[in-house]
Legacy VTK file of the C-alpha trace (Angstrom):
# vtk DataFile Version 3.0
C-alpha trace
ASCII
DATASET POLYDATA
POINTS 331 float
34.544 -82.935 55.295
32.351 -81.609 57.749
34.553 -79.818 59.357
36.030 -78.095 56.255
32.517 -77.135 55.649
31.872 -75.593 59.414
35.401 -73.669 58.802
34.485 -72.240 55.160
30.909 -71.041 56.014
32.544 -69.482 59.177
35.009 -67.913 57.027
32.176 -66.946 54.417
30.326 -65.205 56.918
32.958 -63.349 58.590
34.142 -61.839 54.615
30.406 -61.196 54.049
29.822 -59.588 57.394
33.154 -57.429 57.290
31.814 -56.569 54.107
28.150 -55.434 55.066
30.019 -53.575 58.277
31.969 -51.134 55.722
29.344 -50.997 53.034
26.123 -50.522 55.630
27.728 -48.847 58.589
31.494 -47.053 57.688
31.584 -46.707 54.313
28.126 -44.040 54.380
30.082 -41.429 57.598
32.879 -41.092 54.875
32.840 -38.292 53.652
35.792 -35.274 51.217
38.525 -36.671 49.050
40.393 -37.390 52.683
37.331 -39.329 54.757
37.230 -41.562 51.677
40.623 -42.483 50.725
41.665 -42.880 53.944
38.364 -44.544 54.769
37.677 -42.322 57.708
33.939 -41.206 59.514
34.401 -37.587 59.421
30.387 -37.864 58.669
28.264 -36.345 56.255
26.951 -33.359 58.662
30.195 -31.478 58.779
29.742 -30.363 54.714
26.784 -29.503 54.504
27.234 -27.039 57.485
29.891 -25.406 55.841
28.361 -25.151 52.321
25.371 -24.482 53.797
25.430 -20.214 54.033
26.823 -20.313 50.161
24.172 -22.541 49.555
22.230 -19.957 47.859
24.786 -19.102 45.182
23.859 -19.628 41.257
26.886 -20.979 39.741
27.692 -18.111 37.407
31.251 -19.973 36.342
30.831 -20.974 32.653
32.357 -24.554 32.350
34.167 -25.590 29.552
35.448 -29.053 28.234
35.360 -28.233 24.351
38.235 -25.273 23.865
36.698 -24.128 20.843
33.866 -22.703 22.901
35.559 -20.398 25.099
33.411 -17.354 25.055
34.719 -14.963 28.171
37.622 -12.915 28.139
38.858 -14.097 31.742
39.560 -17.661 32.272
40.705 -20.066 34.823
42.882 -23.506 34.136
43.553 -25.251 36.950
44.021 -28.520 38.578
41.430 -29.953 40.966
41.252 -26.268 43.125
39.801 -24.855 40.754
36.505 -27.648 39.682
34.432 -26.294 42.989
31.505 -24.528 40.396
29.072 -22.289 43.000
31.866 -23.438 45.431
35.314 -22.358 44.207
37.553 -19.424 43.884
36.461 -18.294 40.208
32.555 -18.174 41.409
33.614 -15.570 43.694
35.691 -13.552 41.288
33.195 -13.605 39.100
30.903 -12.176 41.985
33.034 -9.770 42.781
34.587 -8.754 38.830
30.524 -8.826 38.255
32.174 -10.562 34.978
31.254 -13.642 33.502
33.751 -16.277 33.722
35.068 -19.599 32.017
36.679 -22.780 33.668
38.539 -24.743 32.043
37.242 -27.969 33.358
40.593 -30.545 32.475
41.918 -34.090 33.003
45.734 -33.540 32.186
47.675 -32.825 34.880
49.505 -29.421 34.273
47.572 -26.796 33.905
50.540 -24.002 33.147
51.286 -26.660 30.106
48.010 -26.412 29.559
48.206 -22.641 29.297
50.943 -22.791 27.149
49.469 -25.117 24.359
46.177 -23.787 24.318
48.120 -20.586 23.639
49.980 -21.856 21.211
46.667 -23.059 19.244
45.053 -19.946 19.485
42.238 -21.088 21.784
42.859 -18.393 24.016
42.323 -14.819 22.302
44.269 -11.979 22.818
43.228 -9.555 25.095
42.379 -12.653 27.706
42.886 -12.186 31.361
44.076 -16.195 32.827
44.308 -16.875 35.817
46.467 -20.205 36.306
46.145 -21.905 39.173
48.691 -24.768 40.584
48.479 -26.837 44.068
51.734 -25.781 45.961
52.858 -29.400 46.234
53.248 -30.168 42.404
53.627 -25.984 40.933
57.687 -26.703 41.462
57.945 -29.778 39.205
55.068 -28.316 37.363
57.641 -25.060 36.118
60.325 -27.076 35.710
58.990 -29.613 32.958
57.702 -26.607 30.825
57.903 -26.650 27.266
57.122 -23.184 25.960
56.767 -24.710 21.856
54.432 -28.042 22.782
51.417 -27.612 20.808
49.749 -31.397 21.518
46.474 -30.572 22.655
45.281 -32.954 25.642
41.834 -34.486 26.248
39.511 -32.423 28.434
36.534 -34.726 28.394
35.172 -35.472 31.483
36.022 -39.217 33.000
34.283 -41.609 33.220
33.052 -42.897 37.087
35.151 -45.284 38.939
34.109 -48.970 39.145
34.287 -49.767 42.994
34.950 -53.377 44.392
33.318 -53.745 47.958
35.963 -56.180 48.645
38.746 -54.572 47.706
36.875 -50.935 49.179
36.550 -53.488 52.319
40.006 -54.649 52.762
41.469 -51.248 52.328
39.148 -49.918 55.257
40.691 -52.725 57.184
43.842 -52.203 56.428
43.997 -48.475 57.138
41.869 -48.808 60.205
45.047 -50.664 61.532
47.108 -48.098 60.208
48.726 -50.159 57.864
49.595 -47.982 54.527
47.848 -45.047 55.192
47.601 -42.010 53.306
46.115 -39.492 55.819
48.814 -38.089 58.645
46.913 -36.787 61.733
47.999 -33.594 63.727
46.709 -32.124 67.063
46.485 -28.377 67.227
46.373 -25.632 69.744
43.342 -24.540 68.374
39.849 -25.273 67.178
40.410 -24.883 63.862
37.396 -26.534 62.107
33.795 -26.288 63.427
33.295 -30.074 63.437
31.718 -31.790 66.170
34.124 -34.175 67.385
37.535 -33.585 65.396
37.343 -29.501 65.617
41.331 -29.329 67.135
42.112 -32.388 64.914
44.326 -31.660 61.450
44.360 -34.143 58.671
46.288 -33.695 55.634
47.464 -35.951 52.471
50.645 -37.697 52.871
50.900 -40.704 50.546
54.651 -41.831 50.635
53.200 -45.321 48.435
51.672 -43.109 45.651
54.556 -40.027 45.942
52.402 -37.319 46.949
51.184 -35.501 49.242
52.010 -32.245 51.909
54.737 -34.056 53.596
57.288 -34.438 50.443
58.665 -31.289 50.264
62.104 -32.003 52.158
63.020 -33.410 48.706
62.830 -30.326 47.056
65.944 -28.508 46.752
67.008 -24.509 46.660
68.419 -24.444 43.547
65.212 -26.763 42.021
62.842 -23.877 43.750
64.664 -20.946 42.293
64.589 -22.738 38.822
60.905 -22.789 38.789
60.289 -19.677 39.825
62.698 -18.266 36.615
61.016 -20.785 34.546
57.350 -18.569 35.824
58.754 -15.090 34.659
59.285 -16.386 31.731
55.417 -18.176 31.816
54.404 -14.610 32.217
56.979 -13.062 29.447
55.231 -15.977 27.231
51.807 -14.538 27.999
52.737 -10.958 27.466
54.344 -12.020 23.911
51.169 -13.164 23.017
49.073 -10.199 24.828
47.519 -12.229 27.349
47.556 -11.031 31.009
48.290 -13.527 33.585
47.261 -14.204 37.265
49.393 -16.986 38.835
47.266 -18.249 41.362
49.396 -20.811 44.042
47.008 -22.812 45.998
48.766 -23.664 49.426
49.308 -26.821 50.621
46.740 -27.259 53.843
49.456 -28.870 56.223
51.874 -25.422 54.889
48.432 -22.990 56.189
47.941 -25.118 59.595
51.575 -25.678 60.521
51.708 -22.589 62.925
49.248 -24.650 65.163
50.610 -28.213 65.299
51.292 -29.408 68.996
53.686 -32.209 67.484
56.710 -32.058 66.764
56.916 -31.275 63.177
59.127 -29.297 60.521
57.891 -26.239 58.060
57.687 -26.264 54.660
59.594 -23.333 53.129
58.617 -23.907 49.550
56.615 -20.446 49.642
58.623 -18.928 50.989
60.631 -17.528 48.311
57.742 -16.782 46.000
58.686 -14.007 43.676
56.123 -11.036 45.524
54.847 -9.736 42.095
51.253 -8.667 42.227
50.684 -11.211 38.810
51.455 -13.893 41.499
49.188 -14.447 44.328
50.748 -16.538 47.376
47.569 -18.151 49.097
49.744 -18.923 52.015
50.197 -15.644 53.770
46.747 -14.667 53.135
44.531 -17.780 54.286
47.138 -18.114 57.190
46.070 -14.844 58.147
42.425 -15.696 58.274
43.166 -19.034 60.139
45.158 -16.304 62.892
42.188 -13.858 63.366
39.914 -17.707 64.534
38.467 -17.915 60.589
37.554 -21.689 60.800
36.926 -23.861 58.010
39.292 -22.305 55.824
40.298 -25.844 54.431
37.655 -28.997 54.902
38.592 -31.146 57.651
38.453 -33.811 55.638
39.356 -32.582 52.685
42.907 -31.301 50.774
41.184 -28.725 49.233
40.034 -25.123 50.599
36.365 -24.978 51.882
33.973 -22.059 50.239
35.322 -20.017 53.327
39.061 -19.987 51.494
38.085 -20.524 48.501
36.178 -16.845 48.823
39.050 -15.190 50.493
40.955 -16.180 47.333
38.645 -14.868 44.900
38.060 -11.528 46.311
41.948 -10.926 46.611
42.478 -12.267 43.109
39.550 -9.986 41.677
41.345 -7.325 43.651
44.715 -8.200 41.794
42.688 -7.915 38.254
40.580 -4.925 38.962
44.059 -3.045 39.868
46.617 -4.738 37.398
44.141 -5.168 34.294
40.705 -3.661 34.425
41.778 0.015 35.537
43.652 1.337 32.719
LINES 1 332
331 0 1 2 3 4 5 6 7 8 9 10 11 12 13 14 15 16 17 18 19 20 21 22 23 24 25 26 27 28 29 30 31 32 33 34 35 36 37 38 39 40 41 42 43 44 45 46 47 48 49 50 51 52 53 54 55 56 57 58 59 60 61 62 63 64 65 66 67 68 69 70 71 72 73 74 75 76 77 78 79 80 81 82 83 84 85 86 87 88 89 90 91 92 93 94 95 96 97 98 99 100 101 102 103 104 105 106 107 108 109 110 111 112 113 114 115 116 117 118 119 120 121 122 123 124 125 126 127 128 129 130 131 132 133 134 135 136 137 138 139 140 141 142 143 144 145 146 147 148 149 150 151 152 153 154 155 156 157 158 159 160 161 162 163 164 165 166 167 168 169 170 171 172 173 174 175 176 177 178 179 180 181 182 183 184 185 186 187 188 189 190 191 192 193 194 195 196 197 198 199 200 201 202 203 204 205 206 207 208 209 210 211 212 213 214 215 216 217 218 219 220 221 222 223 224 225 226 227 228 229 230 231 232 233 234 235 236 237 238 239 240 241 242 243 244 245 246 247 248 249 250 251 252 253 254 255 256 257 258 259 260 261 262 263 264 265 266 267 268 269 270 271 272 273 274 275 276 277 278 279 280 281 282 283 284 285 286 287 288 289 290 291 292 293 294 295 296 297 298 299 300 301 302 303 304 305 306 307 308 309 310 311 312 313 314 315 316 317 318 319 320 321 322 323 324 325 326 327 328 329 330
């Protein structure tokens, strides 16, 4: 019996101690939507560096979750690219338009569907400017499944905050600290590409073969599947036309598609882009934050983050205010 005891207290300790070690020491240096799901110490310096000369901005984005409110005559609906506030694209074509904004702020998962319903309700007024914005990795499938007639509005309430186990939190630290089932792929590149300290020639990007997303997944997308979604977005914009709405299709590149040009590794290239129909109602992010990332632009995406820093996400709003000012707002 006494041994039994000796063993279980040992093991008790070790659980509590592993857990103290991840809530006390790793779990606080984890930092954007990559540091913390693939529970990695990127720090919490490295942000705040990068926010820090936009730091000043006043959000000037009008968020929205009730559609009956919308108020501005240029909108954005988009998925998780475009929830940044002082930090994202529409803040700085708002800046830029010197014309108030409202964000769609949403929890469904297709924001061209989206579009298309709200349209359909007439929550969106004629005369609207929209810019839609979808991540490069889902826009494909995202074209595909549209249904120009649904009218089902979706909730866009805000969600409530995730309940978080520390065992569970502490067993998946463990687990992806031994590389075991881990959702963040690793690149070295030829050039210092972010300003952090440590990991500055170091690219991380989303590649979650257990959950079916990711950067890495586009080898199962096929030619014909491409070309079908980009007919199926003429005829998103013919939709928007028919009900005198002008559109801005705004593609938000994948961050492993931007970097790729660097990687030391042997790796392959993602030509999902590369087809995009050029049409100045569709804005390819590719080509232009690649170009920024040539000229020695760092930070263009967070290290540790999928999502374009307030470095890109500028870059994108003053070429997509430039696309409205000459499409929509000069004649």
């Amino acid at each position: 019996m006494r041994r039994f005891l000796i063993k279980f207290c040992g093991l008790f300790f070790l659980i509590w101690g592993l857990i103290g070690v991840y809530v006390f020491v790793a779990e606080p240096q984890m930092s954007g939507d990559m540091g913390n799901l693939g529970k990695i110490g990127f720090g919490k310096e490295y942000n705040s560096s990068v926010t820090k000369p936009f730091s000043s901005l006043t959000q000037i984005v009008n968020t929205v979750f009730d559609t009956d409110t919308i108020s501005n005559s240029i909108i954005t609906i988009g998925d998780s690219f475009s929830q940044f506030g002082r930090y994202g694209y529409s803040q700085f074509v708002a800046m830029n338009l010197n014309h108030s904004i409202s964000n769609i702020a949403r929890t469904t998962y297709c924001p061209e569907q989206e579009f298309i319903v709200l349209v359909n309700n007439h929550k969106i007024l004629s005369g609207s400017i929209v810019i839609v914005e979808s991540v490069e990795r889902s826009f494909i499938g995202r074209l595909n499944d549209l249904d120009f007639s649904e009218t089902q509005m979706q909730d866009t309430l805000p969600k409530g905050e995730k309940t978080i186990n520390a065992l569970d939190e502490t067993i998946i630290w463990i687990r992806t600290s031994l590389g075991m089932k881990q959702p963040i792929r690793k690149f070295h590149t030829k050039e210092d590409l972010f300003s952090h300290e440590t990991k500055h020639n170091e690219l991380y990007v989303y590649s979650s073969k257990w959950d079916g997303d990711g950067d890495l997944l586009f080898d199962k997308l096929t030619d014909d599947y491409i070309q079908k979604a980009y007919m199926k977005l003429y005829e998103l914009n013919e939709f928007a036309q028919n009900n005198e709405i002008k559109l801005i299709y705004l593609v938000a590149a994948d961050k492993y598609d931007v970097y790729e040009p660097f990687i030391l590794e042997e790796h392959i290239q993602n030509p999902t882009l590369d087809s995009v129909p050029d049409e100045k109602w569709i804005v390819n992010t590719k080509p232009l934050l690649q170009s920024a990332v040539y000229t020695g632009v760092k930070d263009v995406y967070y290290i540790n983050d999928t999502h374009w820093s307030p470095v890109g996400a500028k870059i994108v709003g003053e070429e997509v205010a430039d696309r409205i000012e000459r499409l929509y707002l000069n004649h």
